[in-house]
KEGU-983408 format. One line per field, with one value per residue (C-alpha): x negated, z, y negated; residue number from 1; residue in three letters. Coordinates in pm, 1 decimal, padded with zeros to 6 digits, always signed. Example, Ala and Ser with C-alpha at 12.3 -4.5 7.8 and 13.67 -1.06 7.14 Angstrom:
x	-01230.0, -01367.0 $
z	+00780.0, +00714.0 $
y	+00450.0, +00106.0 $
nr	1, 2 $
rest	ALA, SER $
//
This chain:
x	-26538.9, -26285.8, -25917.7, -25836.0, -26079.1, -25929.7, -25577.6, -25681.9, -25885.9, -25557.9, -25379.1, -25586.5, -25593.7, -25198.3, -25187.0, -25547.1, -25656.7, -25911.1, -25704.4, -25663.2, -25344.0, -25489.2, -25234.5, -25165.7, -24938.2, -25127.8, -25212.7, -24877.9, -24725.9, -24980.3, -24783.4, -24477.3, -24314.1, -23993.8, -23752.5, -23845.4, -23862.7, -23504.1, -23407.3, -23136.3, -23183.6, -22854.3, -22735.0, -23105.0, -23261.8, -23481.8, -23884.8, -23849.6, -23591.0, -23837.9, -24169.1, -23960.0, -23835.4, -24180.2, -24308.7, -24025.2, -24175.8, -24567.1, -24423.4, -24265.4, -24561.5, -24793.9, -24640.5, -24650.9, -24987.9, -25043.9, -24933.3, -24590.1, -24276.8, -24088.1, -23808.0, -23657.4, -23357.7, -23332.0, -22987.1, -23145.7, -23471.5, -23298.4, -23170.2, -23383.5, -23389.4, -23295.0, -23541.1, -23474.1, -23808.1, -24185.6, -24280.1, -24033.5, -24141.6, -24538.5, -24449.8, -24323.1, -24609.9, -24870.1, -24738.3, -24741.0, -25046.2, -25198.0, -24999.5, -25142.6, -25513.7, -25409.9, -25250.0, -25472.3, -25769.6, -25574.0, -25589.9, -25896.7, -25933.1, -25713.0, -25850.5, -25876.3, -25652.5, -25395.7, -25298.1, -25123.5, -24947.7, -24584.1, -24536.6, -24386.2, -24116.0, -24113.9, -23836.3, -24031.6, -24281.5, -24704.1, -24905.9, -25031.3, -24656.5, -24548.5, -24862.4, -24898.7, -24485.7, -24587.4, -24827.4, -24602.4, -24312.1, -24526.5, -24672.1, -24277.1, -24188.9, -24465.3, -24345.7, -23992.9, -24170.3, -24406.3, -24088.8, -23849.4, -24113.2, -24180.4, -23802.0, -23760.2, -24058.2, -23897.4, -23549.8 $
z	+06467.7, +06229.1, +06312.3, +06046.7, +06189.9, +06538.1, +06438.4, +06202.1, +06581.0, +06776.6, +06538.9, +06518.5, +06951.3, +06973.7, +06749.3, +06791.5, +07127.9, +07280.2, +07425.1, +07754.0, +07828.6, +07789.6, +07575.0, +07216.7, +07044.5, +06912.3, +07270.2, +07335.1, +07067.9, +07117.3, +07372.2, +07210.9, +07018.6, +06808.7, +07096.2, +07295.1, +07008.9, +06905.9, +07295.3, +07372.4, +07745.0, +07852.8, +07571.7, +07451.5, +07146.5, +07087.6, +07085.7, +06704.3, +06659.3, +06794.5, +06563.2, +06284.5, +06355.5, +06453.4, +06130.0, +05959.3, +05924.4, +05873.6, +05568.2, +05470.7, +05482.4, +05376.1, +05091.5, +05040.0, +05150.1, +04880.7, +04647.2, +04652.3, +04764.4, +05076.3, +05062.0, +05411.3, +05616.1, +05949.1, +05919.3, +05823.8, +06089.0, +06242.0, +06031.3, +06062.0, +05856.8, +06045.8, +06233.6, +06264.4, +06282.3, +06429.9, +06027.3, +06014.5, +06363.5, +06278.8, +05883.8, +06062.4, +06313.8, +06058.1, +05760.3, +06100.8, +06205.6, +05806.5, +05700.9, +06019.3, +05921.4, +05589.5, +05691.8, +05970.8, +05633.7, +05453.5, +05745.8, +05741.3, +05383.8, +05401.7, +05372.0, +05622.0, +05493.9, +05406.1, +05781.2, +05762.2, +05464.0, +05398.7, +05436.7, +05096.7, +05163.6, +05413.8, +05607.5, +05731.9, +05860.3, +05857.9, +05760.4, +06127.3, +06262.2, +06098.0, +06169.3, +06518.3, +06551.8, +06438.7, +06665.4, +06945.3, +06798.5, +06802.1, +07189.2, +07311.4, +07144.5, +07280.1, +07647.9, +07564.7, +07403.3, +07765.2, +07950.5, +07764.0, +07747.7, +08137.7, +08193.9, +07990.1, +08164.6, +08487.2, +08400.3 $
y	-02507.3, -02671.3, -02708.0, -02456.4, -02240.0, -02240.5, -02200.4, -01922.0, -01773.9, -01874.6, -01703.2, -01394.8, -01374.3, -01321.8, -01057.7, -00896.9, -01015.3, -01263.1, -01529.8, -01660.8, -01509.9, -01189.5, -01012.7, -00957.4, -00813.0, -00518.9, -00365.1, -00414.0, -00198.9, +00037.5, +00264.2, +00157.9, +00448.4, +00419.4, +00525.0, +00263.8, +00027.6, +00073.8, +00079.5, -00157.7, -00367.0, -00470.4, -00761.1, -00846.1, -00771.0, -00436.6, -00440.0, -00360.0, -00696.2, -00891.0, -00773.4, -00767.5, -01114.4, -01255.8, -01129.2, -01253.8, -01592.7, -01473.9, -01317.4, -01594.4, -01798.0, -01583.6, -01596.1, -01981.1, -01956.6, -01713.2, -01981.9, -01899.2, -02027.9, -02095.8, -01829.7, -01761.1, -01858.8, -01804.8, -01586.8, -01293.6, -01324.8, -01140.6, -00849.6, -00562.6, -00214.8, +00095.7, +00213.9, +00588.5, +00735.2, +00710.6, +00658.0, +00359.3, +00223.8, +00243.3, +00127.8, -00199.9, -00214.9, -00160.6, -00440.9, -00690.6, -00627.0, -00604.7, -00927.2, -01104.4, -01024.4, -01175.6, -01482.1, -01562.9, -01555.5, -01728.3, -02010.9, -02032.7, -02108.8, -02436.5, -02745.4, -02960.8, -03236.9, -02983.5, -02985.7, -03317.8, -03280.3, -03181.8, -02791.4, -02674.0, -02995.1, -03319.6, -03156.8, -02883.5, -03127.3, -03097.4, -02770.1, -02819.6, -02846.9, -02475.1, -02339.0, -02412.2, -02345.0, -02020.4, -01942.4, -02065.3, -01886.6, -01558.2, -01620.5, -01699.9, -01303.3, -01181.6, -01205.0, -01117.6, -00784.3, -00784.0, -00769.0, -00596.4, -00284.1, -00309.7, -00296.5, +00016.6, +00210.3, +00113.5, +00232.1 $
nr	1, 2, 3, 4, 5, 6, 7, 8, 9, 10, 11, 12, 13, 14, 15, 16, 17, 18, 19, 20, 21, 22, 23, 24, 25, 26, 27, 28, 29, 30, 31, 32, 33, 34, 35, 36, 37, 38, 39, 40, 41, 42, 43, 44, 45, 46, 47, 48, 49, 50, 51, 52, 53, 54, 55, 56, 57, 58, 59, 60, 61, 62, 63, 64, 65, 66, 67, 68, 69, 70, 71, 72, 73, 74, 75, 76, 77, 78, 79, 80, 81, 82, 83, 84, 85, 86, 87, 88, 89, 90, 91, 92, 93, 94, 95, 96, 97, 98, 99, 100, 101, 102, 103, 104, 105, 106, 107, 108, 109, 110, 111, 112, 113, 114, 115, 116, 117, 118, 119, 120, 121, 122, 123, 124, 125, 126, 127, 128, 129, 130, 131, 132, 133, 134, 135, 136, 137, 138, 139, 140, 141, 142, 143, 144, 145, 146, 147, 148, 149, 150, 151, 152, 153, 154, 155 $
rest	UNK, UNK, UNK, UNK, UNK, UNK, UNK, UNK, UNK, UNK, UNK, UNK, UNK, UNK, UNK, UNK, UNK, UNK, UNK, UNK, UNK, UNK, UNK, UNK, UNK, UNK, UNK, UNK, UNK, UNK, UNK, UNK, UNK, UNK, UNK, UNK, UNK, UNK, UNK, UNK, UNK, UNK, UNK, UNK, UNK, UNK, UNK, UNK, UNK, UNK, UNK, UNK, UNK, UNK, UNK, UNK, UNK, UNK, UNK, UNK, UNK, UNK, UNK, UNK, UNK, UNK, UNK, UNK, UNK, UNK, UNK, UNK, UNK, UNK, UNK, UNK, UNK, UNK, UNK, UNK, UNK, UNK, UNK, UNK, UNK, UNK, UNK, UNK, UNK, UNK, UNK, UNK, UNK, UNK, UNK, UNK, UNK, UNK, UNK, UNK, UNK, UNK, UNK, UNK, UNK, UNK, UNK, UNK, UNK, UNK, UNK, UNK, UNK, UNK, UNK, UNK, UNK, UNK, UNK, UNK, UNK, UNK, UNK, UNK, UNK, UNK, UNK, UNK, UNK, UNK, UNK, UNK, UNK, UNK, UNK, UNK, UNK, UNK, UNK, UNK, UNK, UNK, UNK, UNK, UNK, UNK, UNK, UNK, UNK, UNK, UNK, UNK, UNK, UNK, UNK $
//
């Protein structure tokens, strides 16, 4: 298996399952309902904040992997619609989960050399570097989500 190939799998497990953690983001939602979403735990962010932010920057990179550019700043990451209905809640769930699939493809597409060239600009660093950030970035949510959601079920 290729290095793109096992990002693009690595990828894939956090949202879909199959890694050695044994949790993904997909079974995790999957009892989640927009109430609890939107629930606030003492000062942290909501279950919903923290999808929407996660996918904040898959979208963005989808979209540079897409062949377009890099257009994201981390001030808004954070700045998610109202949620004010199941719809909403599962609208947000859905595009995740979709735009994962996508990018995750898309991965696997690159070519190899790709990976050690500059992202979009040298500032950002290596293809590998955001990738692999993003995988880590989406693994470090994911247990905030884990415990945020076990805290509200035990309240």
């Amino acid at each position: 298996m290729t290095t793109v190939q096992q990002m693009a799998k690595h990828f894939r497990d956090v949202h879909f399952g199959g890694n050695w953690t044994a949790v993904n983001l997909k079974d995790v939602l999957s009892d989640v309902d927009w109430q609890m979403a939107t629930t606030q735990v003492n000062r942290l962010n909501t279950i919903a904040v923290l999808v929407f932010h996660v996918n904040y920057y898959v979208d963005a990179v989808l979209k540079v992997l897409q062949g377009g550019p890099l257009q994201a700043s981390d001030r808004y990451s954070f700045d998610l619609p109202p949620i004010t209905s199941e719809e909403d809640w599962q609208r947000l769930v859905n595009k995740t989960l979709v735009q994962a699939e996508t990018f995750a493809g898309l991965i696997d597409r690159l070519d190899e050399k790709q990976l050690s060239e500059d992202f979009t600009d040298g500032k950002y660093g290596t293809w590998y570097r955001n990738l692999t950030g993003i995988i880590e970035h989406t693994h470090y949510h994911l247990g905030q989500i884990t415990l945020i959601k076990k805290m509200i079920k035990e309240a």
